[in-house]
C-alpha positions in Angstrom: 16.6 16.9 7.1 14.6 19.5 5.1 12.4 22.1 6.7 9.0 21.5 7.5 7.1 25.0 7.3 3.9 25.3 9.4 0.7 28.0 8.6 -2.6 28.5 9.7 -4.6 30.0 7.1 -7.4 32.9 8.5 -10.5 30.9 7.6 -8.6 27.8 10.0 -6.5 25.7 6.8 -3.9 24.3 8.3 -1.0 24.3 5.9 2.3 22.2 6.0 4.8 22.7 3.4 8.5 20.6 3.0 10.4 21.5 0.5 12.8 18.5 -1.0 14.6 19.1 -4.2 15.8 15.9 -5.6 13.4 15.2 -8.5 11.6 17.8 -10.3 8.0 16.8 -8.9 5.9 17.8 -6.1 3.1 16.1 -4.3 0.1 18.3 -3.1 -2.3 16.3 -0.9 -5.9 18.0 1.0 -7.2 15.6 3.8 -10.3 16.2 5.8 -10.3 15.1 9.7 -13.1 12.9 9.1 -13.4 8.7 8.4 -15.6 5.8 9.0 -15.5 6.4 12.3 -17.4 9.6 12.4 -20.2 7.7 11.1 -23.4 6.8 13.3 -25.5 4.0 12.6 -27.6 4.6 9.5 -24.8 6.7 7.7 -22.0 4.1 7.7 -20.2 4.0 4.7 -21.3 8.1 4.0 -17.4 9.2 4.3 -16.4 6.6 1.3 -19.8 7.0 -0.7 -18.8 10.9 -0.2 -14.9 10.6 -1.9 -16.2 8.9 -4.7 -18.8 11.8 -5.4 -15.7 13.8 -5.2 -14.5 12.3 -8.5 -18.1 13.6 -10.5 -16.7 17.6 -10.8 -17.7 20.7 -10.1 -18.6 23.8 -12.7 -14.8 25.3 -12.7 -13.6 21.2 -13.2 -16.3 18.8 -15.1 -15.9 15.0 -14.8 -13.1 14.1 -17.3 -11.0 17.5 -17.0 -8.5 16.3 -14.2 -8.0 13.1 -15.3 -7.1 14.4 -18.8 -4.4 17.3 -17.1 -3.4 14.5 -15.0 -2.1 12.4 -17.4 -0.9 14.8 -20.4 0.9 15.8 -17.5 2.7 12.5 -16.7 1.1 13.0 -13.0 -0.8 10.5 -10.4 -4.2 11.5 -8.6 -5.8 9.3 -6.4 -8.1 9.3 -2.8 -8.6 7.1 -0.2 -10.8 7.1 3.0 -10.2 5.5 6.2 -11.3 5.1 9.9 -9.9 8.4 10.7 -9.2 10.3 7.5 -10.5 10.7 3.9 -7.4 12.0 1.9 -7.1 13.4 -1.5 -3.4 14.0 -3.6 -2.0 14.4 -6.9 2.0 14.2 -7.3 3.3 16.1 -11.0 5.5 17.8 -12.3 6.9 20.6 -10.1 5.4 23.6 -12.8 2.2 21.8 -13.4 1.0 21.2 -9.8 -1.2 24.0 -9.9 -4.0 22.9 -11.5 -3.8 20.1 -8.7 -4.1 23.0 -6.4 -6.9 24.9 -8.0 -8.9 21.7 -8.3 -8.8 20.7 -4.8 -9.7 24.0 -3.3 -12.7 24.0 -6.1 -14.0 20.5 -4.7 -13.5 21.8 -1.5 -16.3 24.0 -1.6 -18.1 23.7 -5.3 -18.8 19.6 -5.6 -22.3 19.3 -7.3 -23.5 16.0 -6.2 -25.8 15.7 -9.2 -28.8 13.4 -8.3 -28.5 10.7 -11.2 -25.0 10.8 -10.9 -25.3 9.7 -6.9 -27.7 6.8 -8.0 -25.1 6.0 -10.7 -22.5 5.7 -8.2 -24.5 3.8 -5.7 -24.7 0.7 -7.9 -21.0 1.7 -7.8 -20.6 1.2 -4.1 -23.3 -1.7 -3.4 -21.0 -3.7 -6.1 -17.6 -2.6 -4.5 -19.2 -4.0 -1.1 -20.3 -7.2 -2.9 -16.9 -7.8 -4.4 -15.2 -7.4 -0.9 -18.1 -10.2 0.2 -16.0 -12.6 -2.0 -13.0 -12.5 0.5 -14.1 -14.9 3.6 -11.6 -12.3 5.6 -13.6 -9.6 5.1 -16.8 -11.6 6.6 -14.2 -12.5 9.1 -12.8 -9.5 10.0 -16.4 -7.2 10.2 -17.4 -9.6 12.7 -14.5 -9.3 14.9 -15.2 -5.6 14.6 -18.6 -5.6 15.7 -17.7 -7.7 18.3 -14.9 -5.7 19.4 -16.3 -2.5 19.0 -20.4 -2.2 19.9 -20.4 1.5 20.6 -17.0 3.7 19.0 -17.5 4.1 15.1 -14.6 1.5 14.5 -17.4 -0.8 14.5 -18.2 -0.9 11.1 -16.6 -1.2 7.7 -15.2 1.9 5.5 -17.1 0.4 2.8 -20.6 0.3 5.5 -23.3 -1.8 5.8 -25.7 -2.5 2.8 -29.0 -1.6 4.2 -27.4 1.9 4.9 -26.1 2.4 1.4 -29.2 1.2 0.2 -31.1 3.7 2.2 -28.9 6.9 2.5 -30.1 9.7 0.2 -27.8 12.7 -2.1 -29.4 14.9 0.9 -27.5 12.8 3.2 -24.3 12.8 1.1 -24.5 16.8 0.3 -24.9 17.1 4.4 -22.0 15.7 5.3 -19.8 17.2 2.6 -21.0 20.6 3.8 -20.1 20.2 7.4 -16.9 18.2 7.0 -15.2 19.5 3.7 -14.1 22.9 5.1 -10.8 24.7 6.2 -11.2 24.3 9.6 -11.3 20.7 9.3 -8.5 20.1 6.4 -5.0 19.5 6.1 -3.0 21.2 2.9 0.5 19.3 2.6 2.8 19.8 0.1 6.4 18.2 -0.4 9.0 18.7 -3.5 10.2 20.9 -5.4 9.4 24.4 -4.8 10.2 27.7 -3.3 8.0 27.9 0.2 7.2 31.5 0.1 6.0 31.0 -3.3 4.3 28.0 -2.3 2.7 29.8 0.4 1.6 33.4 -2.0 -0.2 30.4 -4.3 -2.1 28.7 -1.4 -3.1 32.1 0.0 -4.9 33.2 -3.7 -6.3 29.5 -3.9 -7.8 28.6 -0.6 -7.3 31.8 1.3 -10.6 33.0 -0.7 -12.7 29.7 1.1 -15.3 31.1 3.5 -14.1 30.2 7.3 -16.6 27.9 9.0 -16.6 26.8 12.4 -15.1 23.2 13.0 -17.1 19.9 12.6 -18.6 18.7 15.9 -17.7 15.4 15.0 -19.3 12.1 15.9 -17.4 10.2 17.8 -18.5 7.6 20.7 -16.3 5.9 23.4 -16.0 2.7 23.6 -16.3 1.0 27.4 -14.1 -1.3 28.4 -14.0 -4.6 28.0 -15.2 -7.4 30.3 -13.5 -10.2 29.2 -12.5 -12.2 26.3 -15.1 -12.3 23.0 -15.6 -15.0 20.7 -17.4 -14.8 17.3 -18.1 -17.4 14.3 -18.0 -17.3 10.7 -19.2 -19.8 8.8 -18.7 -19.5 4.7 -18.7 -21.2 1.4 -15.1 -23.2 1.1 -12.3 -25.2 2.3 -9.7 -22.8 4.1 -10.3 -22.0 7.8 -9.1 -18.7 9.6 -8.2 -17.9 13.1 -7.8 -14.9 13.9 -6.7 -13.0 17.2 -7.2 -9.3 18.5 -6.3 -7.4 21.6 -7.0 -3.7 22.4 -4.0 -1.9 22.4 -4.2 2.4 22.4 -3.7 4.4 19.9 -0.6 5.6 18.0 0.2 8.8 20.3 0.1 6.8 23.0 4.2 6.0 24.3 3.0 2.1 24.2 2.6 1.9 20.5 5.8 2.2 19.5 6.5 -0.9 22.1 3.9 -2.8 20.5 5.1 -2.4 16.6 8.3 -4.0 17.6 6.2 -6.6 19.0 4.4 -7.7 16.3 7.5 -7.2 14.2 9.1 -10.6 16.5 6.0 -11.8 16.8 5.1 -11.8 13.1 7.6 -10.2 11.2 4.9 -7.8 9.2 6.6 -4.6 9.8 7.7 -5.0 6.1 10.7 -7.2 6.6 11.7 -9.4 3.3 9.7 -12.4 4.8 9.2 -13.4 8.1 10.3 -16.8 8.7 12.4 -16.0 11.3 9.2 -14.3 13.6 7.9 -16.6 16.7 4.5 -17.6 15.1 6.3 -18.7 11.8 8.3 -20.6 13.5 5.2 -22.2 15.4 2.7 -22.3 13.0 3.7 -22.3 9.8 7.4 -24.6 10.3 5.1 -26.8 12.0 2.9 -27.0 9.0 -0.3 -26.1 11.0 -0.9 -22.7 8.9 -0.2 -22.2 5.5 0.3 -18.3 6.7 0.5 -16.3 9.9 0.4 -12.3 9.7 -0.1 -9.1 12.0 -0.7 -5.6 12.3 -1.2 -3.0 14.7 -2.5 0.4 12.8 -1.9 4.0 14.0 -5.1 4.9 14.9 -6.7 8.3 16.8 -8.8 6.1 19.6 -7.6 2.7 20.8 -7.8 0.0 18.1 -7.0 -3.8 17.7 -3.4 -5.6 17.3 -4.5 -8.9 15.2 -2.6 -12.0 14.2 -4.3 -13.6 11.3 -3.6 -17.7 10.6 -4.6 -19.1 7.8 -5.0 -22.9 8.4 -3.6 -25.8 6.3 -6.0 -28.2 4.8 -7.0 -31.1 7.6 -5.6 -28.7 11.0 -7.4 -27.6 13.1 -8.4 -24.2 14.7 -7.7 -25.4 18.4 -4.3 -26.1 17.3 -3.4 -22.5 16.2 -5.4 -21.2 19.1 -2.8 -23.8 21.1 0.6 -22.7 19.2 -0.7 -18.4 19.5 -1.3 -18.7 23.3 2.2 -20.9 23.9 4.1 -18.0 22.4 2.1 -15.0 23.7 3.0 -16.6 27.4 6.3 -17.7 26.9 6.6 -13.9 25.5 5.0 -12.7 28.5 7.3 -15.0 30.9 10.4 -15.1 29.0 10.7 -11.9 26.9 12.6 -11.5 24.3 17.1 -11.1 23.7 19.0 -8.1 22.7 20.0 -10.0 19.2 15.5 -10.3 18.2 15.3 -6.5 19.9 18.2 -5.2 18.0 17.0 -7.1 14.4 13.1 -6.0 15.0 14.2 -1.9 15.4 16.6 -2.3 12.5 13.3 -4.0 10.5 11.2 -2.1 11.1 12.7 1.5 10.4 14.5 -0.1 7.5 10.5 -0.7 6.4 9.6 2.9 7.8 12.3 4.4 5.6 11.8 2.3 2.4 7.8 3.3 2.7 8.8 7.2 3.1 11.4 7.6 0.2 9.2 9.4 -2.3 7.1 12.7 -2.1 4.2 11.4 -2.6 4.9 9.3 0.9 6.3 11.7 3.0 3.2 14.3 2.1 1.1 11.4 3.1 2.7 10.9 6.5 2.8 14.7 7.5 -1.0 14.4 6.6 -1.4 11.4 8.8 0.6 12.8 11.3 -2.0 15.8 11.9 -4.8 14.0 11.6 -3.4 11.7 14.4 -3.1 14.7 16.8 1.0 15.0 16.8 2.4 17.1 13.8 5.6 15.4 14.3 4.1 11.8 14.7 6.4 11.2 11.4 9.3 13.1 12.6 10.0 11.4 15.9 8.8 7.8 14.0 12.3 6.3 13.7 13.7 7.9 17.7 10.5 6.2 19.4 11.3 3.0 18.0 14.8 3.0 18.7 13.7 3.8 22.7 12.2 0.1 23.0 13.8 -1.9 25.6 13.7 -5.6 26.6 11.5 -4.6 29.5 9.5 -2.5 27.4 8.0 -5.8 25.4 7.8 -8.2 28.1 5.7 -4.9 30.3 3.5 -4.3 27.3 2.9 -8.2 26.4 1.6 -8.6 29.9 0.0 -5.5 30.2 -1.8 -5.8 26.8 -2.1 -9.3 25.1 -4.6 -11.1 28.1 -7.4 -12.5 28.0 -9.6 -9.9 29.6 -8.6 -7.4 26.5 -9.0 -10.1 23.6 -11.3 -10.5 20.6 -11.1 -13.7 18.9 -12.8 -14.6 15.3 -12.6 -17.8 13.9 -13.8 -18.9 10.1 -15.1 -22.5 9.4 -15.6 -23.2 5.7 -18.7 -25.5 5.3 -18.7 -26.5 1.3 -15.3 -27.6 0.0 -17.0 -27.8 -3.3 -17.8 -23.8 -3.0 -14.4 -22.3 -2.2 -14.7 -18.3 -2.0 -12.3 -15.9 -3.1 -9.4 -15.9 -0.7 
């Protein structure tokens, strides 16, 4: 395994550098401690409207400049922003990765947020919010949100709610760049190619330079507990109906998550296996021809989150009869557990899946990222030994300790115009 280096920086940059030498390349990612669900009501959506500003240049880079070094170089750039993070990379050849590292320490500090350009780009984002409107899940899934969440930021969408994106100003957007884009709130990770002292002497004349500023006091509310079980309604334009089912579950540095990704790898089979026909809830659903689809997921996340089960109904079944087939399997999961043979296939699935998603560079940078912003730098490194832990008793204990009624969220989605169907 190669060497993961570890360095604060004096103004509070926290630096992780690996160095893997089997390609010529080197991925150099900068992610900021700070997502959707920083985000109080009337700024939702600011993180996302905020990376795309990102993109409009500073003095040192104008709009147009990395893009064209990017690809004369041969390279990929790209951001992303999520609940917890937003994340910024580019992955090049090993001796033209500077500019990658010059340009992210400039946007650090030097983004211009030009007024027409952030009225430009909010036609941009009130149209990337419409598009996802075309999906029935994403009406689906925002209510089940909002009904699972009515205080903690994971209330609302990365994308946010229209009326704020129509209301928010560049004042707004400039704001929260300025209090969130700093060292003391970043991540620098770079993996490949390269010589770590002379790594180190590069990021030190780059981002060494950045004035220090005390950390974020970030927004974050906690969420109560839950009462019991919450139902919410969707009604759209088209013929496919959805049912979908949430519990609570904590989040990914808590010792239960691992227990619960091998869960919903028996349960589902979505922990990347080839397909999943073999998973309970194909077998009951889909064999049984009452879905045309049944998936899962449980996210690492920094607070508690949700473990769903999404079931896409076939033409003339009904929602009470997925409800019906879900809840048989969650008790007879709860009663009778699970054998050594599904255990033994769901660990080797699911790192199999962990290792296939963390062959290249560009991944493993992204998961040392993830892994601080998560609280544990060696969330990534341990990954593969806390699945392999799981025990019989360890499914059975967290199916009854976590997938009850008391802790559930459920959505459902009628379609009410055959004639009108939506985009799926």
């Amino acid at each position: 395994m190669s060497k993961v280096t570890r360095r604060t920086l004096d103004n509070g940059l926290t630096v992780i550098l690996k160095e893997v030498h089997s390609a010529p390349v080197v991925s150099w990612w900068v992610a900021y401690k700070v997502g959707s669900r920083n985000e109080p009501t009337g700024k939702t959506g600011i993180s996302h409207w905020v990376e795309h500003m990102m993109f409009k240049g500073t003095e040192q880079f104008p709009a147009g400049v990395m893009d064209r070094e990017i690809d004369r170089a041969g390279g990929q750039w790209n951001a992303f922003t999520s609940m917890d993070y937003t994340m910024y990379y580019e992955t090049l050849p090993a001796d033209k990765i500077d500019i990658a590292m010059r340009s992210e320490a400039d946007r650090m500090i030097n983004a211009t947020f030009d007024p027409d350009e952030t009225e430009s780009e909010r036609t941009v984002i009130l149209s990337e919010r419409q598009g996802a409107e075309n999906r029935p899940m994403f009406w689906l899934q925002e209510e089940v949100r909002g009904a699972a969440f009515r205080v903690h930021g994971y209330h609302h969408e990365i994308l946010g709610d229209e009326t704020d994106l129509r209301s928010m100003t560049r004042d707004d957007l400039y704001n929260h760049y300025r209090t969130h884009y700093s060292p003391s709130n970043a991540i620098a990770v770079g993996v490949g190619a390269f010589d770590t002292d002379e790594m180190m002497a590069k990021i030190e004349e780059y981002y060494g330079q950045i004035p220090a500023q005390a950390s974020p006091d970030l927004f974050v509310r906690q969420e109560p507990p839950q009462q019991g079980e919450r139902r919410v309604t969707v009604e759209r334009p088209g013929k496919t109906a959805f049912y979908e089912i949430c519990h609570r579950v904590p989040p990914a540095t808590h010792d239960d998550w691992a227990k619960l990704e091998i869960l919903d790898n028996i349960f589902t089979g979505s922990s990347g296996a080839s397909d999943n026909k073999t998973s309970w809830l194909y077998q009951s659903l889909v064999k049984t021809e009452i879905a045309a689809s049944v998936g899962g997921g449980i996210n690492p996340t920094i607070d508690p989150y949700l473990y769903s089960i999404i079931v896409t109904l076939r033409e003339g079944r009904t929602v009470e009869e997925a409800e019906s087939a879900v809840l048989k399997e969650i008790e007879r999961l709860q009663t009778d557990g699970i054998t050594e043979t599904e255990l033994k296939k769901a660990q080797k699935q699911a790192k199999a899946a962990f290792a296939y998603s963390t062959e290249s560079v560009t991944e493993q940078a992204y998961w040392l990222a993830r892994s601080f912003i998560l609280g544990e730098d060696d969330w990534f490194d341990n990954y593969v030994d806390r699945l392999s832990a799981v025990t019989l008793d360890d499914i059975k204990d967290v199916a009854n300790r976590y997938l009850v009624p008391k802790n559930r969220v459920v959505g459902i989605l009628n379609p009410t115009d055959p004639e009108m169907e939506a985009v799926s």
